[in-house]
C-alpha positions in Angstrom: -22.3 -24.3 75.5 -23.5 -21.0 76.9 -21.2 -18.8 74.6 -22.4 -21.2 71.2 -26.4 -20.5 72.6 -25.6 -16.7 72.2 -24.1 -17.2 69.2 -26.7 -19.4 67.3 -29.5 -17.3 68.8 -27.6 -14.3 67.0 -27.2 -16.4 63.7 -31.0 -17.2 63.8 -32.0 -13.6 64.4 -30.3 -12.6 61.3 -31.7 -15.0 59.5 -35.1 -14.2 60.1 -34.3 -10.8 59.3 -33.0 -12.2 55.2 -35.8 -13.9 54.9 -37.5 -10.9 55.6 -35.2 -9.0 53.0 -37.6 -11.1 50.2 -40.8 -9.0 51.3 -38.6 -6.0 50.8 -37.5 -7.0 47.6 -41.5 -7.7 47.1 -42.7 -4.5 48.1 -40.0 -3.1 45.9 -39.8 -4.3 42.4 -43.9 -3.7 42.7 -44.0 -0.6 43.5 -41.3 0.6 40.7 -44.0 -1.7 37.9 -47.1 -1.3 36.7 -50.3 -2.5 38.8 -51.2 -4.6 35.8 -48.4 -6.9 36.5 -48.2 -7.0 40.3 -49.9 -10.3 40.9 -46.6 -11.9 38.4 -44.1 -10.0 40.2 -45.3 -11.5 43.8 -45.6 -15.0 42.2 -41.9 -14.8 41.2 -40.8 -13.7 44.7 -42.1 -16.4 46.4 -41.5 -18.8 44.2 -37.8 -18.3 44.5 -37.8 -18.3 47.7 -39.8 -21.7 48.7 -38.2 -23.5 45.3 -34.5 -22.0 46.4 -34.8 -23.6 49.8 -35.9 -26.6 48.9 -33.0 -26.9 45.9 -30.3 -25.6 47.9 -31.1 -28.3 50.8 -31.2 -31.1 47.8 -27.8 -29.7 46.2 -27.0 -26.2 47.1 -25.6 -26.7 50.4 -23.2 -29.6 49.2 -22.3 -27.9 46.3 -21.2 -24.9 48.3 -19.3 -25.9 50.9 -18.2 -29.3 49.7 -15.1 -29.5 52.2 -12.1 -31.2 50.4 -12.7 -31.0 46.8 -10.5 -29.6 43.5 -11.5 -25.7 44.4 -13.6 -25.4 41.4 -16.5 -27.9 41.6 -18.1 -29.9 44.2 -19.7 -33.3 43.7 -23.7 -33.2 43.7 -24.9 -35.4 46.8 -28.7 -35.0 47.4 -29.6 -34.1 50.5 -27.6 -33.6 53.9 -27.6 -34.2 57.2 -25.5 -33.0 60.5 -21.7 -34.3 60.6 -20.2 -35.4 63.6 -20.2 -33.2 66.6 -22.4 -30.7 64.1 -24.7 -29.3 66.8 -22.0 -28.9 69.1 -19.4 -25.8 70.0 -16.9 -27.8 68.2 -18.6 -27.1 64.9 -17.6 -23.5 63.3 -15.9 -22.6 66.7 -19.2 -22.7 68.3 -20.2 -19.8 66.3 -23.7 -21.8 65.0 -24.8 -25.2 64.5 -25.2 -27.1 61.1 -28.7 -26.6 60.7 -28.3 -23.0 61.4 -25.2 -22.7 59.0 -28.0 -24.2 56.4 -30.6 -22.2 56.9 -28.9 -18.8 56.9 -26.9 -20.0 53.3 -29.9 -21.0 52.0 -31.5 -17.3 52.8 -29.0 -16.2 50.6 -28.8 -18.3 47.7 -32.4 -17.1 46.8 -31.3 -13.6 46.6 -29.5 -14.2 43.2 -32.8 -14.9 41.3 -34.9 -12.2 42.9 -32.2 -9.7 41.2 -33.1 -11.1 38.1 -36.4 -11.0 38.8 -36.7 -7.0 39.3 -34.6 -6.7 35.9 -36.8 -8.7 33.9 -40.2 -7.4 34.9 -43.4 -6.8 33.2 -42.2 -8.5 29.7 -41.4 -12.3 30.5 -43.1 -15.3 30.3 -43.4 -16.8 34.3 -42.2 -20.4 33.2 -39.2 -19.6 31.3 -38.4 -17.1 34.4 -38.8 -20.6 36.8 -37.0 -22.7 34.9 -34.0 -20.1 34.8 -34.0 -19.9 38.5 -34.3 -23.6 38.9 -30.6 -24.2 37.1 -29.3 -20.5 38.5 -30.0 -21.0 42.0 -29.9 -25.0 41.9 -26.5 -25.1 40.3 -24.8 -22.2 39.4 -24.6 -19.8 42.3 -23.7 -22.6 45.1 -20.8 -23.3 42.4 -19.8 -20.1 42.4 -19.9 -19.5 45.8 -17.6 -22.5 46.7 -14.8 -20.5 44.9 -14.5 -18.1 47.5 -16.8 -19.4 50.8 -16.1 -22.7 50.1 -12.6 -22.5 50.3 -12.3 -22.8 46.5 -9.6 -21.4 44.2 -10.2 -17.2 44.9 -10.4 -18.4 48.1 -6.5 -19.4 48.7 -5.4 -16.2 45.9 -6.8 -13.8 48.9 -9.5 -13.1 47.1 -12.4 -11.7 49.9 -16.1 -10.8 49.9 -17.2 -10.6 53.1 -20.9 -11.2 52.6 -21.6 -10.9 48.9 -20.9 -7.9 46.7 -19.6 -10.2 44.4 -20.9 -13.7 45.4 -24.4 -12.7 45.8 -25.4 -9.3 43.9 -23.0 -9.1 41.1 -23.9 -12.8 40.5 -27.2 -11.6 40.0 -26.8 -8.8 38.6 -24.3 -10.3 35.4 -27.3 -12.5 34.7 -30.0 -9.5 34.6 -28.0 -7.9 32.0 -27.9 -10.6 29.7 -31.5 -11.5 30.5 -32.4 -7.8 29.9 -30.0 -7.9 26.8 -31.8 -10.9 25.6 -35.1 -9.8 26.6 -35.5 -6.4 24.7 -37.1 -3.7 26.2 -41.0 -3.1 27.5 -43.1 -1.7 24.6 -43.3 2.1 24.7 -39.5 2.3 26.7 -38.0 3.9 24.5 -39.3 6.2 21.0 -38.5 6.2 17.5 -35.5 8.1 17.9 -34.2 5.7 21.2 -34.8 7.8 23.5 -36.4 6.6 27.1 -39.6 7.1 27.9 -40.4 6.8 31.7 -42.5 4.3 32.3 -44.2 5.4 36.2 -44.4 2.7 38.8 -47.9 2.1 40.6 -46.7 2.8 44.4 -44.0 4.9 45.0 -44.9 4.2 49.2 -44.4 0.4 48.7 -41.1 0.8 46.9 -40.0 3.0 49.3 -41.2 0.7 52.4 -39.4 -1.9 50.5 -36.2 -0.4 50.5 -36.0 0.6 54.4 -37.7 -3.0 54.9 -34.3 -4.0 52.6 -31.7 -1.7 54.9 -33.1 -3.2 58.0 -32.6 -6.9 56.2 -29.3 -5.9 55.8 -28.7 -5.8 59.9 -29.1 -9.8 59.5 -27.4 -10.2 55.5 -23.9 -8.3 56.8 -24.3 -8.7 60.9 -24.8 -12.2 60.3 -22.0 -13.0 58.1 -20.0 -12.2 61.2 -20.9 -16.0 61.8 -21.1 -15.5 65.4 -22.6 -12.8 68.2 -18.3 -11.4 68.7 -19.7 -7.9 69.9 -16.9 -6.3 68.6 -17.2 -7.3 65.2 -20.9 -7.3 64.9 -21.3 -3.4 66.2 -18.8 -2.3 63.7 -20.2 -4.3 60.7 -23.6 -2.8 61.5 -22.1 0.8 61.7 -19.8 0.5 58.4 -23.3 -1.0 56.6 -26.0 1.7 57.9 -22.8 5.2 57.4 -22.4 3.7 53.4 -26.4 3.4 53.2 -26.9 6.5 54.0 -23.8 8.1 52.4 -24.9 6.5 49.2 -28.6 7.9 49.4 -27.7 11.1 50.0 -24.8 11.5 47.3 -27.2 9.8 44.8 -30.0 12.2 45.6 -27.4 15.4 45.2 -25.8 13.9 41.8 -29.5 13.6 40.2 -30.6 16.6 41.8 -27.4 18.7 39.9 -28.3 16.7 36.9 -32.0 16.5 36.1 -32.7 20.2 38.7 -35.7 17.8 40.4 -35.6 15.9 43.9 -35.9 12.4 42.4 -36.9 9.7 45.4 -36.4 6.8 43.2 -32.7 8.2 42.8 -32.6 8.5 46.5 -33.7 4.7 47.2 -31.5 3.3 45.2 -28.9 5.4 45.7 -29.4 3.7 49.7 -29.2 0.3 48.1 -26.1 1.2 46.3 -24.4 2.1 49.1 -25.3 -1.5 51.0 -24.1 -3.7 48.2 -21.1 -1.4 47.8 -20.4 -2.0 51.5 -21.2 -5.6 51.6 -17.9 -7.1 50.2 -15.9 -5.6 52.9 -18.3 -4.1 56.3 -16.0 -6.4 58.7 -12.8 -4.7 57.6 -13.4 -0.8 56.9 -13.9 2.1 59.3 -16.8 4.1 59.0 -15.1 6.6 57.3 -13.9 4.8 54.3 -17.5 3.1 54.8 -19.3 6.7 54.3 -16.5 7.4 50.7 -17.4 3.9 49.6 -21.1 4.9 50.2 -20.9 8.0 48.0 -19.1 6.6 45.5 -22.0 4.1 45.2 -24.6 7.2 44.9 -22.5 8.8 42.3 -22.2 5.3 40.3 -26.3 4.4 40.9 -26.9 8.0 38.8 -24.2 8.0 36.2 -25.2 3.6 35.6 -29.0 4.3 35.5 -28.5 7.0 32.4 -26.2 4.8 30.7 -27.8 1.9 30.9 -30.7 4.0 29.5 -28.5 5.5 26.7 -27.4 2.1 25.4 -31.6 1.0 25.4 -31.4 -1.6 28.0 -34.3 -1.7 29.9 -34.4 -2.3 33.9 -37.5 -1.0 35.7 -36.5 -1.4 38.8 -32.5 -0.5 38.5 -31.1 -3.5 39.3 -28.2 -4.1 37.4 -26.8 -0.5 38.3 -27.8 -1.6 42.2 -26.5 -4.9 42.5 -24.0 -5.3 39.6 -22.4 -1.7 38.9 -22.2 -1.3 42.8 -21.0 -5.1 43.5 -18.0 -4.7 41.5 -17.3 -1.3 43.1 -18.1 -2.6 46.7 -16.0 -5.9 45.6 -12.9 -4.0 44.9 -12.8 -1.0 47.3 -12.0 -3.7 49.5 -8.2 -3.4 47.7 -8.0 -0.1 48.4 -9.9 0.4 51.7 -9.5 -2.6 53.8 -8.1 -2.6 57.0 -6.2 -5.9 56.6 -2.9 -5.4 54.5 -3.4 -9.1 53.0 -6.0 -7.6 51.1 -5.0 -6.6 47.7 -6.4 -5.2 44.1 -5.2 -7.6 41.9 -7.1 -10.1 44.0 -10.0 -8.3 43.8 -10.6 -7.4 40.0 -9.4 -11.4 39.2 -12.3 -12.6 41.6 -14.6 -10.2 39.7 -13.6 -11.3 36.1 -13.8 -14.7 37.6 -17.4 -14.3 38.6 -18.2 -12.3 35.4 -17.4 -15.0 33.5 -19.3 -17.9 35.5 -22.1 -15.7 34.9 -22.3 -14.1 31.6 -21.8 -17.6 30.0 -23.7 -19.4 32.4 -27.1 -16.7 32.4 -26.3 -16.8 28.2 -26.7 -20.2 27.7 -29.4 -20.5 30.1 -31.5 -17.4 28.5 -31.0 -18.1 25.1 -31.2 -22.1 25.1 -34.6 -20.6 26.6 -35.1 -18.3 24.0 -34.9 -20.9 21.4 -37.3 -23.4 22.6 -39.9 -22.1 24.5 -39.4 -18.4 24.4 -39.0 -16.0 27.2 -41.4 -13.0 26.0 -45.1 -13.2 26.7 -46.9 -11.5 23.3 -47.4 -8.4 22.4 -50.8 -8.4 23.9 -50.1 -10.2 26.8 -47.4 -7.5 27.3 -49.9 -4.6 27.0 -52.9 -5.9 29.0 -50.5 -7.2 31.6 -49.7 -10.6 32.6 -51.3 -10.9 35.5 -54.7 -11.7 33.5 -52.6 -13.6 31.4 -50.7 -15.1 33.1 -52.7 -15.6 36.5 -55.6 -15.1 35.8 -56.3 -12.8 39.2 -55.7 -8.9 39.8 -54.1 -7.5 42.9 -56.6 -4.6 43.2 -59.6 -5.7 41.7 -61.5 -3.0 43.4 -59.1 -0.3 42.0 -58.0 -1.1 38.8 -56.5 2.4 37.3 -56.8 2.6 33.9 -53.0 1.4 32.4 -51.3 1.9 28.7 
């Protein structure tokens, strides 16, 4: 009982630290936007959080890890409540209890929408974004994630993501590229001749607090996925996680540097985020060397993925799809070629990715563009250009400080 109290205390440490991974994600996605839509961004984040909570308690949970079912789908059952001997060391070999189990699954489920939610800033309308997350969260990330945590199909092919390249940020990260597709870019993005036009955030200091607020988040989103306190383990998975974050900042801040001759911090932050997601799929079974080339490769990918993305006029402001989708997939199948464990193969890999691609391109599409077609999901013109917090919100998050905003 003593070893499953360490354990759970562990468990609910980390999980305080996700939950504190959606102020980070806050902090972020505000300070790479314009001030004039601040007060929409902020709604967004917390309602995903509070709404994904409740949903994945109703459904998620169930859906997720639905014990014996065909590998592909569960069956929806509202609601849940502790099984037999669930609060007891003879639950998940005393490595949490039940309610803990919940709780830190349900930090994660909300992640996938807040992706989304960076992507698709300053241009779409708050109710179409809610009802997306509603269905995306509700529905089609807990069935997702029973293919491989659930002990679904990818699950029994060898498929393995220890703690979400693929099951959390690619999953959100294939449905802000559609959304963005869908969306069309922010007026004055790009110019006559499609070219981009960079469109400043407000606070570079709150992006930048968000992303080391983010890095220490990830102490609880990979340490915890550990799913107990093993010391041995836990040490290692916090060492591969913080040698590819910085790898990945650094090589991304020397890539743009060579390429655009200018220390670019933006670069630099994501280029640290990169190199978390990239590490995510596999922290539990590298050594912190291949962590620090999986890292770098991250940095170099963030750079080359932010100018292409550019080049083919998709608009992100805050970078996400080259963060959590380009660097997913990498992260998701470095784990064929770096892993420690010689079960681990390639050809698992890239089918769980092209599994998950497909969940979520048709999935996000269907969502988005049934969307599109009934209620729309761009504010106007106007709306757009005065900003949708006095639009939409009717408030302003610096009333006392407006700057004066095209």
């Amino acid at each position: 009982m003593e070893l499953l109290t360490t354990n759970n205390v562990w468990m609910m440490i980390c999980t305080a630290l996700v939950f504190f991974m959606h102020t980070g994600f806050a902090f972020l996605e505000i300070g790479l936007t314009r001030q004039k839509n601040t007060i929409n961004i902020l709604f967004k984040n917390i309602f995903i959080i509070t709404v994904g909570l409740l949903l994945y308690y109703l459904i998620g949970f169930n859906l997720m890890y639905p014990g014996d079912f065909n590998g592909y789908v569960g069956s929806i059952v509202p609601g849940i409540s502790p099984p037999e001997n669930g609060m007891t060391p003879d639950y998940a070999d005393g490595g949490y209890t039940w309610w803990t189990d919940f709780l830190f699954q349900g930090m994660f489920a909300a992640t996938a929408a807040t992706i989304v939610s960076g992507a698709v800033a300053e241009r779409m309308k708050i109710g179409a974004f809610m009802i997306f997350t509603v269905i995306y969260v509700g529905v089609i990330y807990p069935i997702a994630g029973s293919w491989k945590w659930g002990g679904g199909f990818l699950d029994e092919l060898g498929f393995y993501d220890f703690a979400g390249s693929t099951l959390v940020h690619s999953v959100g990260g294939w449905a802000a590229l559609v959304a963005v597709w869908l969306l069309g870019s922010r007026i004055g993005k790009f110019n006559k001749e499609g070219k981009p036009q960079a469109i400043p955030g407000h606070s570079i200091p709150l992006a930048t607090a968000g992303v080391l607020i983010l890095w220490l988040g990830w102490f609880g989103f990979n340490g915890g996925s550990v799913l107990s306190a093993d010391p041995e383990l836990t040490s290692l998975t916090l060492v591969t996680t913080c040698l590819a974050a910085a790898a990945g900042g650094v090589v991304a801040m020397v890539t743009s540097t060579i390429m655009y001759k200018n220390l670019d911090l933006t670069m630099f932050l994501n280029g640290i985020l990169g190199g978390l997601v990239g590490i995510t799929a596999g922290a539990d079974v590298m050594t912190p060397e291949s962590a620090i080339i999986i890292g770098g490769i991250a940095g170099i990918l963030i750079v080359f993925a932010v100018a292409f993305i550019d080049k083919i006029r998709l608009d992100d402001p805050v970078g996400a799809i080259a963060v959590h989708l380009i660097c997913g997939i990498w992260g998701t199948l470095a784990v064929g070629i770096f892993s420690t464990n010689p079960e681990h193969t390639f050809s698992a890999q890239l089918i769980g990715v092209l599994c998950y691609a497909a969940i979520c391109i048709i999935s996000s599409f269907l969502i988005f563009f049934t969307l599109k077609k009934t209620i729309g999901i761009r504010v106007s013109e106007r709306e757009e250009l005065e900003g949708l917090d006095a639009h939409e919100h009717g408030m302003d998050a610096y009333p006392d400080f407006r700057l004066n905003e095209h």
